[in-house]
C-alpha positions as CSV (number, residue, x, y, z in Angstrom):
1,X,0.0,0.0,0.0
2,X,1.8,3.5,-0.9
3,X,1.5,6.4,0.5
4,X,3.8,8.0,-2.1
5,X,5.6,7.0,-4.7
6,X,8.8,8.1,-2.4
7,X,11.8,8.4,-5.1
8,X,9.8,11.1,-6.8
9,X,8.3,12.7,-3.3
10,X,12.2,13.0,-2.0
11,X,13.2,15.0,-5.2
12,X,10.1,17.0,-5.2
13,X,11.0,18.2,-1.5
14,X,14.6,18.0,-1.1
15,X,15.2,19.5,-4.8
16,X,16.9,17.7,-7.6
17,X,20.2,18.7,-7.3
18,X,23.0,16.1,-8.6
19,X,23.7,14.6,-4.8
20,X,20.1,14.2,-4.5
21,X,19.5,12.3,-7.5
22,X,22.5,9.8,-6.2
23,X,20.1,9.6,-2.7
24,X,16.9,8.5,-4.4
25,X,18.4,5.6,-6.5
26,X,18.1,3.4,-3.8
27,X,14.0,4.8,-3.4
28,X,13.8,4.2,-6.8
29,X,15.3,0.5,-6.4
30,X,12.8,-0.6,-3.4
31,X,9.8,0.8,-5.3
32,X,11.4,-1.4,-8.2
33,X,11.2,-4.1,-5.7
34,X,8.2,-3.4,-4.0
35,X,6.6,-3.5,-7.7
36,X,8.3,-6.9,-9.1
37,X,7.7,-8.9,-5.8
38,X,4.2,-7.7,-4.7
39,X,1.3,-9.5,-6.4
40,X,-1.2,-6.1,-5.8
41,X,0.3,-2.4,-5.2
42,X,-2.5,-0.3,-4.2
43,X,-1.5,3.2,-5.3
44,X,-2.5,6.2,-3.8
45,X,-3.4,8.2,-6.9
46,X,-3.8,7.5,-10.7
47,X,-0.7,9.2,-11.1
48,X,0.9,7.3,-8.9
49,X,-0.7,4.0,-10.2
50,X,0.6,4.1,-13.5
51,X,4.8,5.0,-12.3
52,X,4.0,1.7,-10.7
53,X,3.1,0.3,-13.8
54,X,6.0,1.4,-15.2
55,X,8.1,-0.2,-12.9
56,X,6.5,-3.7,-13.7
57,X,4.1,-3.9,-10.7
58,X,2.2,-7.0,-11.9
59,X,-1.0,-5.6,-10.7
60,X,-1.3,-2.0,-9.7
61,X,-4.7,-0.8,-8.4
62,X,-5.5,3.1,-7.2
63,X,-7.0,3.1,-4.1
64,X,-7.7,6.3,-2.3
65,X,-7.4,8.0,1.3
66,X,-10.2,5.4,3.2
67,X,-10.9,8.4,5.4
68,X,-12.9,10.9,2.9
69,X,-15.8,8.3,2.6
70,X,-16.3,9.6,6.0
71,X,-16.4,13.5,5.3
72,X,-18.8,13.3,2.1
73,X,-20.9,15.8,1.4
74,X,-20.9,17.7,4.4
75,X,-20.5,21.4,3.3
76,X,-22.9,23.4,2.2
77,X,-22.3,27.2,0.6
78,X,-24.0,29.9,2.3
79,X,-24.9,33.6,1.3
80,X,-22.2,36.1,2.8
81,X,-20.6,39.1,1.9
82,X,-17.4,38.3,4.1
83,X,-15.9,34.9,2.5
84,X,-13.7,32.9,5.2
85,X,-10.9,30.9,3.0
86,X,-8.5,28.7,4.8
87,X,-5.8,26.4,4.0
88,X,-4.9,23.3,6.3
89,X,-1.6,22.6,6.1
90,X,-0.5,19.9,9.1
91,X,2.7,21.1,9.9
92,X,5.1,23.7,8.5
93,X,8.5,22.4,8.7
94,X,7.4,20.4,6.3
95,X,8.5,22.2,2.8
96,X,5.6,21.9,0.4
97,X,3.7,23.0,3.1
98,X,5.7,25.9,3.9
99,X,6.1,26.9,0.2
100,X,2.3,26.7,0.0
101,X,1.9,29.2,2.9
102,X,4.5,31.5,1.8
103,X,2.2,32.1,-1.4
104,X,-0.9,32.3,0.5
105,X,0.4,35.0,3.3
106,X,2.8,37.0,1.3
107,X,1.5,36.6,-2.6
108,X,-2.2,35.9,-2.5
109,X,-3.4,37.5,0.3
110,X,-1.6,41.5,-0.2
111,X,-2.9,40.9,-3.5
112,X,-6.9,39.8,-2.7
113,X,-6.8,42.6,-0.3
114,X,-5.8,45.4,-2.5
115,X,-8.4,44.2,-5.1
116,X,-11.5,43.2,-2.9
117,X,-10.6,44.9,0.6
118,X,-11.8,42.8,3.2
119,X,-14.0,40.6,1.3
120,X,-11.9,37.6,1.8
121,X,-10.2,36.5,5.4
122,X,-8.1,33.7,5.2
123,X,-7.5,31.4,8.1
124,X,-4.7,29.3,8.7
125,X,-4.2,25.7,10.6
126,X,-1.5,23.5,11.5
127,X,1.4,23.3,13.3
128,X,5.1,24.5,13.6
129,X,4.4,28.3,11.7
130,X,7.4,29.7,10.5
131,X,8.4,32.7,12.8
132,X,9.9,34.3,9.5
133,X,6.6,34.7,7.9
134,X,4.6,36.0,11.6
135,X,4.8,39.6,10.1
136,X,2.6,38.9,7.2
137,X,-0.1,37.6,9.7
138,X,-2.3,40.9,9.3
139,X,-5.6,42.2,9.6
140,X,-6.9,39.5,7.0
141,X,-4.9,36.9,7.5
142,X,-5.9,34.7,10.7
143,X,-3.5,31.9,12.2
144,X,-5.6,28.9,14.3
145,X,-2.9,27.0,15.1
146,X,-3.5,23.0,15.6
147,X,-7.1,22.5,15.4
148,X,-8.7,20.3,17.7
149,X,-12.1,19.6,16.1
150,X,-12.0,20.4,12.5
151,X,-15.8,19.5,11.9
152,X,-16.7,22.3,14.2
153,X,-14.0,24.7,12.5
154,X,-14.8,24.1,8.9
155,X,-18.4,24.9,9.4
156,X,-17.7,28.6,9.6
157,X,-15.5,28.4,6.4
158,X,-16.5,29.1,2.6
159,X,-13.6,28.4,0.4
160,X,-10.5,26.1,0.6
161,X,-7.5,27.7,-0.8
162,X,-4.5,25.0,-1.2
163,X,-1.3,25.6,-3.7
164,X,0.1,22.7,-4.8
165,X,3.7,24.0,-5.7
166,X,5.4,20.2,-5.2
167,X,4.7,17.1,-3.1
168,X,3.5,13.4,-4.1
169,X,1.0,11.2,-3.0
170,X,-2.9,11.9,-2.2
171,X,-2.8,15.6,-0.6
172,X,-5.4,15.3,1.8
173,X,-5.9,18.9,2.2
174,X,-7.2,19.2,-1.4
175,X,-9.4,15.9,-1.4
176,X,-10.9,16.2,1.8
177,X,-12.4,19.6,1.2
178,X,-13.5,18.5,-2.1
179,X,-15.4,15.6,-0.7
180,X,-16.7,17.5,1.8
181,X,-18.2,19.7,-1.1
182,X,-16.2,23.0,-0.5
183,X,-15.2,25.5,-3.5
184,X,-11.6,24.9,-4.0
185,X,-8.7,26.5,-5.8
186,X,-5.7,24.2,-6.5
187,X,-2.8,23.9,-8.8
188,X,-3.8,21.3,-11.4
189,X,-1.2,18.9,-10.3
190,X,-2.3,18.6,-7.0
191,X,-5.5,16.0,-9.1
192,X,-2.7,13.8,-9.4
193,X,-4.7,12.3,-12.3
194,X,-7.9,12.1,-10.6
195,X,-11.1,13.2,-12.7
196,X,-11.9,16.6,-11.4
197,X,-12.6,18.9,-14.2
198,X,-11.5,22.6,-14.0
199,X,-14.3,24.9,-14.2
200,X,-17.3,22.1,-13.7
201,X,-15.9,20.7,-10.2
202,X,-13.3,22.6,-9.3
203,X,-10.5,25.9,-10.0
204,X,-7.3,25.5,-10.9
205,X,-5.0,28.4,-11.0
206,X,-1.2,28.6,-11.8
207,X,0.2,32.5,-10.6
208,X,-0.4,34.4,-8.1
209,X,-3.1,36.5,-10.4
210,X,-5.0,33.6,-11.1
211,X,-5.7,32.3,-7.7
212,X,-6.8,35.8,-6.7
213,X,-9.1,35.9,-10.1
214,X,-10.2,33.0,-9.0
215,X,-11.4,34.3,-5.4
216,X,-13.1,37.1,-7.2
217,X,-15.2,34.3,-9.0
218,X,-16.2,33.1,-5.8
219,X,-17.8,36.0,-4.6
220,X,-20.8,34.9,-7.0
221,X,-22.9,32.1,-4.8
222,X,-23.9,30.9,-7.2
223,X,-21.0,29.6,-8.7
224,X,-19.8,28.3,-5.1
225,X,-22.7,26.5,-5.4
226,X,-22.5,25.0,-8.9
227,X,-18.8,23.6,-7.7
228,X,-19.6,22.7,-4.3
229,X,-22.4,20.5,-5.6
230,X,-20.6,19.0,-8.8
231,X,-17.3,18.2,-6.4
232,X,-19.6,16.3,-3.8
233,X,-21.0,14.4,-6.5
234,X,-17.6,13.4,-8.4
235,X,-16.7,12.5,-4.7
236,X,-19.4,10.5,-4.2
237,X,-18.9,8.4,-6.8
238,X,-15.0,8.3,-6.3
239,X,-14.6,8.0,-2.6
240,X,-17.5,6.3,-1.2
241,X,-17.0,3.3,1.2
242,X,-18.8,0.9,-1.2
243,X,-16.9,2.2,-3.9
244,X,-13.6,1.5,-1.8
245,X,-14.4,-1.8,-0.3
246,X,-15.1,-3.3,-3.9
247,X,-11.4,-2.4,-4.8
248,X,-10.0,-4.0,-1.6
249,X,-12.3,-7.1,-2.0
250,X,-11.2,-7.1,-5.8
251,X,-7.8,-7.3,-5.2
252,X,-8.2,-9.7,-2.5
253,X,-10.4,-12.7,-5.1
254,X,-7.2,-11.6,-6.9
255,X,-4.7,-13.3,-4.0
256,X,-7.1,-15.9,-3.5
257,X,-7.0,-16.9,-7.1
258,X,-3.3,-17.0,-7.4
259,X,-3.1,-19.2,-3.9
260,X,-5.5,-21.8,-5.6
C-alpha cells in the first residue's frame, strides 16, 4: 500500500540537485522491488498507479485515502458578503507546506486585499508556523494553530485555498475539502490524475493572479454552489465506502486466485 511513490516525493521536497538524485536511487530500487515482488500495489493516486506500472508492478490498483468516505458531502455554501478561505496545512516544517503558505500570506493574500478589501479572510491551521513569515499575519490573515475539532471549525469556512507547488501522493488537504463539497482552488497537479474537471468541479490556478481571479469568481454564490455540488457528486462516486471496499475485495479474489 503506498502512501507515495517516495523516489519522486524525495526529489520533489529535497530539490533535484546532482547529490540528491545519487540519494533516491536506492527509493527508486525498493519501489522497483516493492513493484516486481508484490502481487497487488495499491497506489495512492492514478498518477501514482501508472509509475507503478512502469516499474513492472504486476498488478497495480488506485486506491484512495479510506478516510474521505467519511467527510462526504458535508458542506454546504452559504450567502455572505465576508468569504472565510483557509488552508490546512498539518505542519510547516514540512516544505511543500511551507512553500504553499508563503504564497498564501505574502502573494495571494496583499494581492486579494488590495483588489476586494476585506471581502476575503483567510484562516490558517497547522502546526510548527514559521516565525519568518509572523509579520505577514495581518488584519486578513488569521492563524488557528493545531485544530482540535475540524468539523466544528470548517463549518464557519466558505472556500479552501491550497497551492500545490510540489509534493507526491494523495494531498489530503485538497481531497478532503472536495469531498466534503467546498469550493476549492488548487494547482492542477495537485489531481494527481484524478477526474476533477477545471471549471465544472473545481479551480485550478497557476500564478499568483489567477488564484486571486479565481477568489473574485467566488464572490458569485452561485457559482460556489455549482462547484460545491458537482465536487460532492464526483466525490461521491469516487470515494464512497462501497466504492472503496469493492477495490479491496477485488484485489483480494485476486490473491485468493493466485493461492489456488
Amino acid at each position: 500500500r503506498s502512501i507515495n511513490f517516495e523516489a519522486w516525493h524525495y526529489l520533489d521536497e529535497d530539490g533535484r540537485s546532482p547529490m540528491h538524485w545519487v540519494k533516491s536511487l536506492p527509493k527508486f530500487l525498493t519501489e522497483f522491488v516493492t513493484g516486481r515482488k508484490s502481487d497487488v500495489v495499491f497506489a495512492i493516486t492514478p498518477k501514482e498507479e501508472r509509475q507503478y506500472q512502469k516499474f513492472f508492478a504486476p498488478r497495480t490498483v488506485t486506491l484512495p485515502l479510506r478516510a474521505l468516505a467519511n467527510k462526504l458531502g458535508t458542506h454546504a455554501p452559504r450567502q455572505t458578503d465576508q468569504l472565510r478561505v483557509f488552508f490546512a496545512g498539518s505542519t510547516y516544517n514540512v516544505t511543500h507546506n511551507k512553500r504553499a503558505l508563503e504564497m498564501i500570506v505574502k502573494d495571494i493574500a496583499p494581492l486579494s486585499k488590495k483588489q476586494f478589501g476585506n471581502q476575503f479572510l483567510f484562516y490558517i491551521t497547522g502546526a510548527k508556523f514559521p516565525d519568518d513569515l509572523r509579520q505577514y499575519v495581518t488584519d486578513n490573515v488569521r492563524y488557528e494553530g493545531f485544530v482540535k475539532n475540524m468539523d466544528e471549525f470548517l463549518k464557519d469556512m466558505d472556500i479552501a485555498l491550497v497551492p500545490s507547488l510540489f509534493g507526491a501522493g494523495m494531498q489530503q488537504k485538497i481531497f478532503e475539502p472536495l469531498a466534503r463539497g467546498f469550493p476549492t482552488i488548487t494547482h492542477a497537479r495537485g489531481l494527481a490524475g484524478y477526474p476533477f474537471v477545471p471549471g465544472r468541479d473545481i479551480i485550478t490556478a497557476e500564478t499568483t493572479e489567477e488564484f486571486v481571479a479565481a477568489l473574485g469568481f467566488f464572490r458569485s454564490f452561485d457559482g460556489r454552489k455549482r462547484l460545491s455540488e458537482n465536487a460532492k457528486k464526483l466525490s461521491q462516486d469516487l470515494f464512497n465506502r462501497e466504492q472503496m471496499d469493492g477495490i479491496v475485495r477485488d484485489a483480494l479474489a485476486h490473491l485468493i486466485t493466485l493461492s489456488l
